[in-house]
VMD Tcl script that draws the C-alpha trace (Angstrom):
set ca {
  {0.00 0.00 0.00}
  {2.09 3.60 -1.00}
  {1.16 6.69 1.83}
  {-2.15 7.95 1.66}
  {-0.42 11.28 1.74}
  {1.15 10.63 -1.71}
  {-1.93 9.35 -3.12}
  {-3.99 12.77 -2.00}
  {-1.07 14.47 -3.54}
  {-1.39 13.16 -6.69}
  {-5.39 13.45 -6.19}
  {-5.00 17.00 -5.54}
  {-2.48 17.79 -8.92}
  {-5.81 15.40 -10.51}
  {-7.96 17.82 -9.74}
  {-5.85 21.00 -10.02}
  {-4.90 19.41 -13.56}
  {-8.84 19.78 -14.42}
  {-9.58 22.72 -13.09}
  {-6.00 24.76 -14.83}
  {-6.82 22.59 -18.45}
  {-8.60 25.58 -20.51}
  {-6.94 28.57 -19.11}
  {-3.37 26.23 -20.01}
  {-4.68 25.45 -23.60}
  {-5.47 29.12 -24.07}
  {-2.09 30.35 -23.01}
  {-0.37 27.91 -24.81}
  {-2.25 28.58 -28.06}
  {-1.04 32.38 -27.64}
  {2.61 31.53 -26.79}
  {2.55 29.28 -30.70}
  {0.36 31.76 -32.57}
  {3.25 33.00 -34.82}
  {0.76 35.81 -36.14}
  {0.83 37.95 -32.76}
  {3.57 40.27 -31.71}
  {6.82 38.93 -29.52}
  {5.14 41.65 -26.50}
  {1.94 39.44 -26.51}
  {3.37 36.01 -27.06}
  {5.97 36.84 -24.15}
  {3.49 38.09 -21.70}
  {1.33 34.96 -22.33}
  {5.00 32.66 -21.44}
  {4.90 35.21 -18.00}
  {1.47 34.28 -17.36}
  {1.81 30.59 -17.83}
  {5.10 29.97 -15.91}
  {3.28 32.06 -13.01}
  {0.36 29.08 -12.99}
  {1.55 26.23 -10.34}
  {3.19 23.66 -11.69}
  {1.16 20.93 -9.84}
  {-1.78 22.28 -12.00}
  {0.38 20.88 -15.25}
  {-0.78 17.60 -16.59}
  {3.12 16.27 -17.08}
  {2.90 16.37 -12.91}
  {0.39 13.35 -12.38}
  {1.40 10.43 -11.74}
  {-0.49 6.67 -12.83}
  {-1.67 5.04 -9.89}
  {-3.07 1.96 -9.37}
  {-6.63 1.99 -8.27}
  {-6.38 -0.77 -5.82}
  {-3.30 -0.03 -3.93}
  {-2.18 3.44 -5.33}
  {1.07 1.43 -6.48}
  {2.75 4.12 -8.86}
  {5.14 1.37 -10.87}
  {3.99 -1.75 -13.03}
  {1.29 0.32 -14.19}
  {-0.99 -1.16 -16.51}
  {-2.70 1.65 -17.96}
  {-5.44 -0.61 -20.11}
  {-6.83 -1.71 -16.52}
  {-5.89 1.32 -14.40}
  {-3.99 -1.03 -11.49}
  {-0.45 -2.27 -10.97}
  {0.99 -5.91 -12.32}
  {0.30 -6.92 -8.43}
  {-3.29 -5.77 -8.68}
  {-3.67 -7.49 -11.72}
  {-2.08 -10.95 -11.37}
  {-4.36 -10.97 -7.82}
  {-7.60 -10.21 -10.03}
  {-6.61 -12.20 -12.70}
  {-6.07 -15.17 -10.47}
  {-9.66 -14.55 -9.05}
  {-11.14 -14.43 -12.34}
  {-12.64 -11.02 -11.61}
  {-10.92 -9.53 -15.25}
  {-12.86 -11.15 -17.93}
  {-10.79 -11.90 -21.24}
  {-7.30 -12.46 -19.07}
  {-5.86 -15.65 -18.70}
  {-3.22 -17.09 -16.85}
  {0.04 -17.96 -19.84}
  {1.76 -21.38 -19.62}
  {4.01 -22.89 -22.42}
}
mol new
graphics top color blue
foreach p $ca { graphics top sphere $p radius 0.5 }
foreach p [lrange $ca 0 end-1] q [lrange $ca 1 end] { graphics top cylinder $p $q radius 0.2 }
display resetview
């Protein structure tokens, strides 16, 4: 099980992530429009390196649902290899089977 403190951490970036998304787009969109003035284009740059970071989408990190397990991520099911193998053992993932040769 990871710290319940990291996993509200990343919960919280989640959510600041959402909340940042348009006002981000919009900025960025200025910074590439090649058709504005420098002036304009460099105070949208000010603007967006003002934002917090944790509000950037680059900041999350994949989780797994079950444990909040940040490596062996399986981003198809949304849990770690450990989550999975214990589901998949259960039978409670429909289409996964265990491999034998």
């Amino acid at each position: 099980m990871a710290k319940v403190s990291a996993i509200q951490k990343n919960q919280k970036r989640q959510r600041m992530v959402k909340k940042d998304a348009a006002k981000r787009a919009e900025l960025r969109a200025t910074i590439r429009d090649r058709d504005l003035p420098p002036e304009d284009r460099f105070y949208a740059q000010l603007k967006l390196t003002e934002m917090p970071r944790d509000g950037s989408k680059i900041r999350v990190r994949n989780r797994c649902r079950i444990t909040g397990r940040p490596r062996g991520y399986y981003r198809k099911f949304g849990i770690s290899r450990i989550g999975l193998r214990d589901l998949a053992s259960f039978g409670a993932l429909p289409g996964v089977v265990k491999s034998s040769w």
